[in-house]
SERO-4910 file (N, C-alpha, C, O; in steps of 0.05 Angstrom, whole numbers):
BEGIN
 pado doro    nc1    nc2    nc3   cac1   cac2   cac3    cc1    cc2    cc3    oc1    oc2    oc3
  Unk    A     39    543    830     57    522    823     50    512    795     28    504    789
  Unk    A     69    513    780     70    503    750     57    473    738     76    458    739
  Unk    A     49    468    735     39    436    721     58    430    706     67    449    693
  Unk    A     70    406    704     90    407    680     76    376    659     69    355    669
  Unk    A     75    379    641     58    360    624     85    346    605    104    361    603
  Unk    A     87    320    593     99    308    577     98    310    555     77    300    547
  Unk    A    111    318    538    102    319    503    110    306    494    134    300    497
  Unk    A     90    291    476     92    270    457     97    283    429     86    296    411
  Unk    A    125    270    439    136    274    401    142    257    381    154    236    384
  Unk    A    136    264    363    127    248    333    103    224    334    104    199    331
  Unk    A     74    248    341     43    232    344     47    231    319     50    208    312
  Unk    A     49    249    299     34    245    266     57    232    257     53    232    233
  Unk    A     77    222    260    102    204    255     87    184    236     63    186    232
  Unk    A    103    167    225     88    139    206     98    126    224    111    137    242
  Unk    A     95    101    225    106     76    236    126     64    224    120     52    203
  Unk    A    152     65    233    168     54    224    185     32    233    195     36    255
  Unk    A    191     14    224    205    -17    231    225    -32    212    220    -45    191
  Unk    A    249    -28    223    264    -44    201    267    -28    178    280    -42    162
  Unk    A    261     -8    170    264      8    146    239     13    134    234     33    120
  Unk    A    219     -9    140    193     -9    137    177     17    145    178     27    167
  Unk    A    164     28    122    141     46    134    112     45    124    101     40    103
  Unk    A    102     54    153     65     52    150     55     23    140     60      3    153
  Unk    A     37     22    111     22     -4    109     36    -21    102     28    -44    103
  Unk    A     66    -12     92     82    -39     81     88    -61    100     89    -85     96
  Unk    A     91    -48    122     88    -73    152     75    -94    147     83   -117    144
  Unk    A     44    -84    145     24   -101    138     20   -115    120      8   -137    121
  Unk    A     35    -99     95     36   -115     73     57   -142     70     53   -162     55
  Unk    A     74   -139     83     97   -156     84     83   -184    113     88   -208    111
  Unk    A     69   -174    132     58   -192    151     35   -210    131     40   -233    124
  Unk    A     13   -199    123     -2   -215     99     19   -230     85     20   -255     83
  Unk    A     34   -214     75     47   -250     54     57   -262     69     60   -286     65
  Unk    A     64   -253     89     84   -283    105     69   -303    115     76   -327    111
  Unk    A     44   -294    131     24   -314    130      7   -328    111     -9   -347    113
  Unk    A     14   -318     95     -2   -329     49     23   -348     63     15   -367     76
  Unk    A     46   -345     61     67   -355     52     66   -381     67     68   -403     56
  Unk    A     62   -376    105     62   -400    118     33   -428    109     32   -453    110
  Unk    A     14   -406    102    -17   -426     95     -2   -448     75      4   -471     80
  Unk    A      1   -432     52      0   -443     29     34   -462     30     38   -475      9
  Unk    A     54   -463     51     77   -485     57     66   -508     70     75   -530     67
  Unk    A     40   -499     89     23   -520    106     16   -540     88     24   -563     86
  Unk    A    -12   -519     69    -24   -539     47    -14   -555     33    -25   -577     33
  Unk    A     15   -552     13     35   -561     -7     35   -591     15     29   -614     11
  Unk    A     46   -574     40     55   -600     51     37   -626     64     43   -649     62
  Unk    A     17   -614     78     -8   -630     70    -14   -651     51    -14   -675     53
  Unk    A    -18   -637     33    -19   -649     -1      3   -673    -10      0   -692    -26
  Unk    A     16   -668     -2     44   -693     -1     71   -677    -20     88   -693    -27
  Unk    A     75   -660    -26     89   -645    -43    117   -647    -21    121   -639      2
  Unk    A    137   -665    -44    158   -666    -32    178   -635    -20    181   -611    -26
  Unk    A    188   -653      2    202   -628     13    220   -616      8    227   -595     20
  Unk    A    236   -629    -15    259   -628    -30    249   -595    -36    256   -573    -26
  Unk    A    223   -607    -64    215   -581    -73    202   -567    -63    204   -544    -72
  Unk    A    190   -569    -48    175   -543    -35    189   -527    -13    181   -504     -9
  Unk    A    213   -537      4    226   -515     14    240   -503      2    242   -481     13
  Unk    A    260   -506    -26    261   -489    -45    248   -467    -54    260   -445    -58
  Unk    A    223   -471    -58    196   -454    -74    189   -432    -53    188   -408    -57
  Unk    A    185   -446    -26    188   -424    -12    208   -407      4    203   -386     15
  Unk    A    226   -419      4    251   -397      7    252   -377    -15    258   -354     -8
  Unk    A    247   -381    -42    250   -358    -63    234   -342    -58    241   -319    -54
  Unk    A    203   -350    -56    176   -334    -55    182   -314    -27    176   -290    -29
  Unk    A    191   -321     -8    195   -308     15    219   -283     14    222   -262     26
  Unk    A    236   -298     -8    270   -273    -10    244   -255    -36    242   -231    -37
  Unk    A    231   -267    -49    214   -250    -64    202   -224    -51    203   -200    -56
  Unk    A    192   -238    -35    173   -221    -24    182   -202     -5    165   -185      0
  Unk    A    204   -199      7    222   -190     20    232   -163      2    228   -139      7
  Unk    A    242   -173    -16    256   -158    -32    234   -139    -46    239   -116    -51
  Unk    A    210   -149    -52    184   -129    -69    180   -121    -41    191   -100    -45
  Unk    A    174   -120    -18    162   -105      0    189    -83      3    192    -62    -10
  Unk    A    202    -89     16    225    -63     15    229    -42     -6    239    -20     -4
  Unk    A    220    -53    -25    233    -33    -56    210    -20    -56    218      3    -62
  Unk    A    181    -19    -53    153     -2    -56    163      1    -31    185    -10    -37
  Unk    A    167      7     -4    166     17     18    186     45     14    182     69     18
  Unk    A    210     28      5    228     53     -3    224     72    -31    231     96    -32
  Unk    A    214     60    -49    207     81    -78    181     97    -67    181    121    -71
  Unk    A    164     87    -55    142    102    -57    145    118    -25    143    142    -22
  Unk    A    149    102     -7    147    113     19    114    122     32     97    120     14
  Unk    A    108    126     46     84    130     63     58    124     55     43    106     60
  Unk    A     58    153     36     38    147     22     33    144     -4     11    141    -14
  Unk    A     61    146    -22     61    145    -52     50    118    -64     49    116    -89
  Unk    A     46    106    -54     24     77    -72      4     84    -72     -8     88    -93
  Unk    A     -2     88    -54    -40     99    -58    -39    119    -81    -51    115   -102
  Unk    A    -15    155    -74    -20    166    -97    -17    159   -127    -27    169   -147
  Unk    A     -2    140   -124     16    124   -151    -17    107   -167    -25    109   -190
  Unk    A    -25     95   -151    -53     80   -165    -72     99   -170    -85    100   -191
  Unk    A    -77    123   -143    -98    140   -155    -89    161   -183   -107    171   -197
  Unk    A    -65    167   -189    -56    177   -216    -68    164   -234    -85    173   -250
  Unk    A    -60    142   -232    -64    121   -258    -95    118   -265   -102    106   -285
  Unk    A   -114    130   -246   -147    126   -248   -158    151   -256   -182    154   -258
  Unk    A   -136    176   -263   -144    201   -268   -142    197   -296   -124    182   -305
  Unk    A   -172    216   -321   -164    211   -338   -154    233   -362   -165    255   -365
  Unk    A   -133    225   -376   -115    244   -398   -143    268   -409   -141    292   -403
  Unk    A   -160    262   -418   -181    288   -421   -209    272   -419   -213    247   -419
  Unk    A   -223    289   -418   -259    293   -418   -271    303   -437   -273    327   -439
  Unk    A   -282    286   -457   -298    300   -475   -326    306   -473   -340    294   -457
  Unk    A   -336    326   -490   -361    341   -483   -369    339   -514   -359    354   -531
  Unk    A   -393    314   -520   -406    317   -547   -425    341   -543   -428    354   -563
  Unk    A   -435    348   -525   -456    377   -529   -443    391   -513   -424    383   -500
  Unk    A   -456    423   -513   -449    445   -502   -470    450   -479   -471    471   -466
  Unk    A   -490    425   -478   -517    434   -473   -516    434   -437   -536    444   -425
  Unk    A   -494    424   -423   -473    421   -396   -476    452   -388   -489    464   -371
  Unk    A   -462    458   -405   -456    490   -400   -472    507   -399   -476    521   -379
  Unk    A   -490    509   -425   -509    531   -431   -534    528   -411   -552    544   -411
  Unk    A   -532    504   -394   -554    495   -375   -548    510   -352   -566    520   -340
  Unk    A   -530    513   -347   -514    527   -318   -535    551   -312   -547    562   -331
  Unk    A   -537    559   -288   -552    587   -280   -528    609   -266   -517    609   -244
  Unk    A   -525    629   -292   -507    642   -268   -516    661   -244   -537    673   -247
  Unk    A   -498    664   -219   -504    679   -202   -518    714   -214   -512    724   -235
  Unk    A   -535    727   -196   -542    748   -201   -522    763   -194   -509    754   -175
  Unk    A   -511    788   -204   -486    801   -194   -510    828   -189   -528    839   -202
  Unk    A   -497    831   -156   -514    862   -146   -505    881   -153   -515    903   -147
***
């Protein structure tokens, strides 16, 4: 008699939500909570409400709008490659030769 097992499809999948993929989730949950601390504090502080629910309605359509646009330009994992490009560098210079001429080459049999 046969075993019949379930396959799980799309394990190596990204996580996707709302259009959202992988860390941008996360990235967009961090600011919203930056977003709620720092509406608490303002308001705390006595900062009229006039202005501060203004300030944060923009900061929030801000942030909305910058999390979607890197989610969609870069996608998965193009931010990470996008920053590690930018840390590679245009050339390497070599004031001596003394690198090279140090080297041991292999014995050839």
């Amino acid at each position: 008699m046969a075993s019949i097992y379930p396959i799980n499809k799309g394990v190596s999948r990204p996580i996707v939500f709302k259009g959202l993929k992988a860390q941008y989730i996360a990235y967009l949950a961090a600011g919203l909570v930056l977003l709620l601390l720092s509406f608490a504090l303002f308001y705390i502080l006595g900062m009229p409400l006039v202005l501060l629910l203004p300030i944060t309605a923009t900061s929030g359509s801000a942030l909305f709008f910058a999390v979607f646009r890197l989610s969609k330009r870069f996608g998965e994992h193009g931010l990470m490659k996008y920053f590690a490009q930018k840390g590679v560098p245009t050339a390497i210079r070599f004031r001596s030769r003394r690198l090279f001429t140090s080297l041991k080459t292999p014995k050839r049999p």
